[in-house]
N, C-alpha and C positions, 0 to 999 in steps of 0.2 A: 504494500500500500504506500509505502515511504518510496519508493521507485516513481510508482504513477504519479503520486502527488507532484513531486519533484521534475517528473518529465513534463506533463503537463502541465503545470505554472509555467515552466521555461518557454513551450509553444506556442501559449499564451501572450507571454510576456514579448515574444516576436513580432506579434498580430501587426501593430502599428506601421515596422517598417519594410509590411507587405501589405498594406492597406490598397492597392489597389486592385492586385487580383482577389483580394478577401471582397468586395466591393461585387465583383462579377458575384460571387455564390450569392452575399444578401442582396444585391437588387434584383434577380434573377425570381429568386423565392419568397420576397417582399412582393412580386408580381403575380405571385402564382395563389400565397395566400390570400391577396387584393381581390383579386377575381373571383375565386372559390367565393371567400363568403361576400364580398358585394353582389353575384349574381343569385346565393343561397339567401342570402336575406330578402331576395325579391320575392322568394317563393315564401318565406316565413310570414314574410307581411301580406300578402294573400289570403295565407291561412289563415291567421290571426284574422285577418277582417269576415272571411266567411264562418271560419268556427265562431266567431263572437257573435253570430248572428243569429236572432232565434232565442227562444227558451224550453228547456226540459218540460214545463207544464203545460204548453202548446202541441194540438196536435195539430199535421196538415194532411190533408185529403185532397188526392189527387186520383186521375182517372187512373183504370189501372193498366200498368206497363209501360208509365211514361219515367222519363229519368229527368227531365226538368218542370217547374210549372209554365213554361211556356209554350210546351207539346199538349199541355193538360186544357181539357173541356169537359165543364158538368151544366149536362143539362139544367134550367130552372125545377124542372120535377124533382130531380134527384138534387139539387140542392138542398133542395125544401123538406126532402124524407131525411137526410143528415144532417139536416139542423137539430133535428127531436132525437138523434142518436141518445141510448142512456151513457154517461159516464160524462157529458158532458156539462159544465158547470153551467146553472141556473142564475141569473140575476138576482135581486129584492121582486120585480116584478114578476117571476116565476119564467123568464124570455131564458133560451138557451143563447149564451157569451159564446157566438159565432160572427165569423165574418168573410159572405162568400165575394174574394177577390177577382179582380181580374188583371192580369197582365199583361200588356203588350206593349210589341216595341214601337220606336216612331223613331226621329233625326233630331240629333241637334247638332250644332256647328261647334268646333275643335280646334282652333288653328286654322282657319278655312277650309276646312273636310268637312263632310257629314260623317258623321256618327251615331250609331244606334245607343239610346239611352231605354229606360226601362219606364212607362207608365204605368203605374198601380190606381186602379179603384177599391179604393177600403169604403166599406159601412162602418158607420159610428163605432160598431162592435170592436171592430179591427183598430183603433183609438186608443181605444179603455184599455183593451189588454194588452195594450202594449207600454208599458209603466216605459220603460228605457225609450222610447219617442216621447219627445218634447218641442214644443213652437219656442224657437228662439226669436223671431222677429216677424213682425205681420201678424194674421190672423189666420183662422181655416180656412179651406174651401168654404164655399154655399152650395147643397143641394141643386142641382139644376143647372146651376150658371157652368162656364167653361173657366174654374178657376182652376190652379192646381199651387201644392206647397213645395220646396223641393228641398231634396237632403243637401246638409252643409255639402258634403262631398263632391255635389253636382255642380255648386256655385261657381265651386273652384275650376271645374275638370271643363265644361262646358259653355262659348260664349254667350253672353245675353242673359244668363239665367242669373237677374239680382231681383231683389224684390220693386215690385211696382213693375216689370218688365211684360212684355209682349211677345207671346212667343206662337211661331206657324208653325202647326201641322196638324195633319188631317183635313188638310184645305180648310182650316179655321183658324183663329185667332183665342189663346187662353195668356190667361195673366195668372203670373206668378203675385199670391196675395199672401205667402209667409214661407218662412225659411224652417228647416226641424234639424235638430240633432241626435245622434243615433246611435251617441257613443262609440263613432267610427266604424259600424257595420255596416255589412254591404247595402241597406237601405238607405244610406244617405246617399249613394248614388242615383238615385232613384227621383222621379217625381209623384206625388200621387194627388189622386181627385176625388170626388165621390164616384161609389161606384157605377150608380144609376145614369150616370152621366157618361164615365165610360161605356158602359152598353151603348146607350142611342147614340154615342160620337161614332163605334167602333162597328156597329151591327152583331155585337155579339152577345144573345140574352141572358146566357149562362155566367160561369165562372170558370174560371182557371183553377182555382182551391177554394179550397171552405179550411178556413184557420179556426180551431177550436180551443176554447180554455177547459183544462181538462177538468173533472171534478176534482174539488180540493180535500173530498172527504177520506181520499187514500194517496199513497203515494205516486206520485207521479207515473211511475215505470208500472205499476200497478192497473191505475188507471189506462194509461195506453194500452197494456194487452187488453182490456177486459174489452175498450172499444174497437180493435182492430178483431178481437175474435166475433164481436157482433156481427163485423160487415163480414170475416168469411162467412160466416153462418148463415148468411141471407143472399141467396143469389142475383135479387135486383141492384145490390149491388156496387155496380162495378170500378172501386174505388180500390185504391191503396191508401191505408194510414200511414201514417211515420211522424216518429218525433219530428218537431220543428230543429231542433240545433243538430239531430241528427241527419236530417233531408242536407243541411246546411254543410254540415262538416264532409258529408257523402260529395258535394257539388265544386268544394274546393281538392278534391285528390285530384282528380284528370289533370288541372294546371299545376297544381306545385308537383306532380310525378314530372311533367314536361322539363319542367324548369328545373328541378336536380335531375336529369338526367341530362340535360345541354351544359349544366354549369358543370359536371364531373367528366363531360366530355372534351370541354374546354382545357378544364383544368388539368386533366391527366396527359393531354398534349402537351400545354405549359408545362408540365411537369418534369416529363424525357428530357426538354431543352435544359431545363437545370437542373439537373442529376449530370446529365456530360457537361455543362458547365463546373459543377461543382466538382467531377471527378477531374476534369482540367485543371482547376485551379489547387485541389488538393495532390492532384501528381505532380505540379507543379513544387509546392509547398514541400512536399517531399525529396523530388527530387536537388532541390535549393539546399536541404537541410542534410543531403543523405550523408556525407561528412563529419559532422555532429553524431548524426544518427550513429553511424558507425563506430563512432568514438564512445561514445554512451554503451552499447555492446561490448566491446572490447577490454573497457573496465570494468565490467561486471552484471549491468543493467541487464535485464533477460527481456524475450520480445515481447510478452504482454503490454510491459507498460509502456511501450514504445507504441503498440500497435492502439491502446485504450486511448495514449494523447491524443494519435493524429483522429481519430474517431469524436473525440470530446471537439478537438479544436471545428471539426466541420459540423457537428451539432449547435455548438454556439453560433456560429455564424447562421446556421439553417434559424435557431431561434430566434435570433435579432431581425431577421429577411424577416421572418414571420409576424413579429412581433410588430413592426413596421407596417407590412402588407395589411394585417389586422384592424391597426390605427387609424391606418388611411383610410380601408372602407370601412370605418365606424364613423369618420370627420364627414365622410363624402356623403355615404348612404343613407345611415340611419336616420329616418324621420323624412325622407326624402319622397315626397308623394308625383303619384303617377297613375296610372288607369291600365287596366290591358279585359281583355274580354272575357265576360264569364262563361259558365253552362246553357246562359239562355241569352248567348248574340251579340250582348249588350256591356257595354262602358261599365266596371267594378273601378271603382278610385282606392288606390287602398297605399298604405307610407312604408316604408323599406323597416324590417328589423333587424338589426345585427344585435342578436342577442349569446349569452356565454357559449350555448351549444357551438352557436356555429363557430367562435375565437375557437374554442377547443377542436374544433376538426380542422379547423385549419393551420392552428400548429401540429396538431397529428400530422398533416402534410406534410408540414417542412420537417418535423422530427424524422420524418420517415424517409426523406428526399436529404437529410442531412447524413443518415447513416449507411443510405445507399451510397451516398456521392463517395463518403470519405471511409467505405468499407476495403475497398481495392487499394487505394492509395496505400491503407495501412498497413493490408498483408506483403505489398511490394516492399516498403520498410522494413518488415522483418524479415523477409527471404531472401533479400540481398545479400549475396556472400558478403563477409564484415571485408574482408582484405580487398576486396571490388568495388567497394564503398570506398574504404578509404583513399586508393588509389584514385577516385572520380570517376570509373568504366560505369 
């Protein structure tokens, strides 16, 4: 142990007046951890925005065999028989706390694009149970008129859309008459209106979903089977239940799978480039010292701790690349908002997370890319006949 220490402090203590090929291995790997998680965080803050979306005591009803609510249509009949589903919680009025939505898409303008943004018709119902929506500025829609409110998220992501605004589509004219926050879930992307009003804008009499507050007299998970085993149970029908933050958290995998597997694809490119950089610059390292090196054997020194230094010395540097790379996309990324497209077409706004997970896989990276680089380097150190070394051959 007294060897290693001793050999490596020495190696160490060289670093400076090789600062410039040590420089290749950390900017190399400062590059490669940058990317990994500035592109893993985009996929994190995704997630993060669709899993936060929804609640456990909500259920949603969609027709069956669709995988988003925008594939989804229920008829007015069959809305109106799963409003009275049992398990569904009751008002003071004795009204089952449902709300049958509609969903569709329309254009808004982006930077002078069009883009698909998401229309919601909520009933009053879909209001109340939604405690985590709140009117930050303006007022609600009116029944009837072409008003609509829109999520903070949309403000930002979409031109035109501030309050008191004017917005086309559907060959008509609706005003934005309040703004909602949403706690940064995927509904702030979103605009909504009444629903009555989306029907007769949209021609469509039905729904998209029926959003239900479950009963509160059992627990949650409880509650859901008891109502999803109703609807198997009855053949008319033809509905899928699902939790609400489960529908949710289901809707964000297709994109964040995309996204780590483009960012690991990326990165393990990057990767190859600096592993032979760093095995360059560690055989280099090597061969500069191998005179030393030799000399260190020849008094006594055995190869381990000769062969531990050069290993130490190319992990340090791999940590500092990384630790670097790290920094930078935490400075650059994190909180860094943007839009890409959901499950159903349309514009998700959601902010970058660089959270601990991903710094830890991304120095695993460079730890990993540190011990490859300077694994070879170190066994040439030791296998070098000592009298060949010393000579310079």
């Amino acid at each position: 142990m007294k060897q290693v220490l001793a050999v490596t402090w020495m190696n160490l203590r060289s670093l400076p007046s090789r600062y410039l090929t040590s420089l290749v291995v950390v900017v190399g790997i400062a590059l490669v951890v940058g990317v990994l998680v500035a592109l893993q965080s985009m996929g994190k803050g995704f997630e993060y925005t669709l899993k936060g979306t929804g609640s456990e005591s909500r259920a949603l009803m969609l027709s069956a065999g669709v995988t988003a609510e925008l594939s989804s249509y229920i008829d007015p009949g069959m809305v109106a028989l799963l409003r009275e589903l049992p398990g569904i919680q009751r008002d003071a009025a004795g009204k089952p706390v449902a709300s049958a939505e509609l969903l569709v898409i329309t254009e808004l303008k982006r930077g002078g694009d069009d883009v698909n943004v998401a229309l919601r018709g909520v009933e009053p119902a879909g209001l109340t149970m939604r405690p985590e929506v709140h009117l930050a500025e303006g007022r609600l829609f009116k029944p009837g008129l072409r008003e609509v409110i829109a999520g903070r998220a949309a403000t930002r992501q979409f031109s035109g859309v501030t309050l008191g605004a004017t917005l086309e589509f559907r060959n008509s004219q609706w005003t934005v008459v309040g703004i909602f926050d949403s706690k940064g879930d995927a509904h702030e992307s979103e605009l909504w209106t009444d629903a009555d009003t989306a029907r007769s804008a949209f021609g469509r009499p039905g729904a998209s979903a029926v959003l239900a507050q479950l009963d509160g007299s059992k627990p949650p998970a409880d509650s859901l089977k008891a109502l999803q085993d109703t609807v198997k149970a009855d053949p008319r029908f033809q509905v899928d239940v699902l939790g609400e933050r489960a529908y949710y958290n289901e809707q964000s995998q297709g994109v964040t799978d995309n996204i780590k597997f483009i960012s690991a694809f990326i990165t393990a490119i990057m990767a190859i480039g600096a592993v032979f950089g760093a095995l360059n610059t560690m055989y280099s390292a090597v061969a500069a010292r191998q005179i030393e090196i030799a000399t260190l054997r020849a008094i006594g020194f055995s190869g381990l701790p000769v062969m531990i230094s050069v290993l130490v010395e190319s992990v340090s540097l791999a940590l500092i690349g990384g630790l670097i790379g790290a920094g930078a996309a935490y400075l650059a990324c994190d909180g860094l908002t943007t839009a890409t497209l959901g499950a159903n077409f349309t514009q998700v706004a959601f902010s970058f997370a660089v959270t601990p997970d991903l710094v830890e896989r991304g120095l695993a990276w460079a730890l990993a890319i540190g011990l490859l680089g300077g694994f070879f380097p170190a066994l040439k150190a030791i296998w070098q006949p000592v009298a060949a070394a010393l000579r310079g051959a």
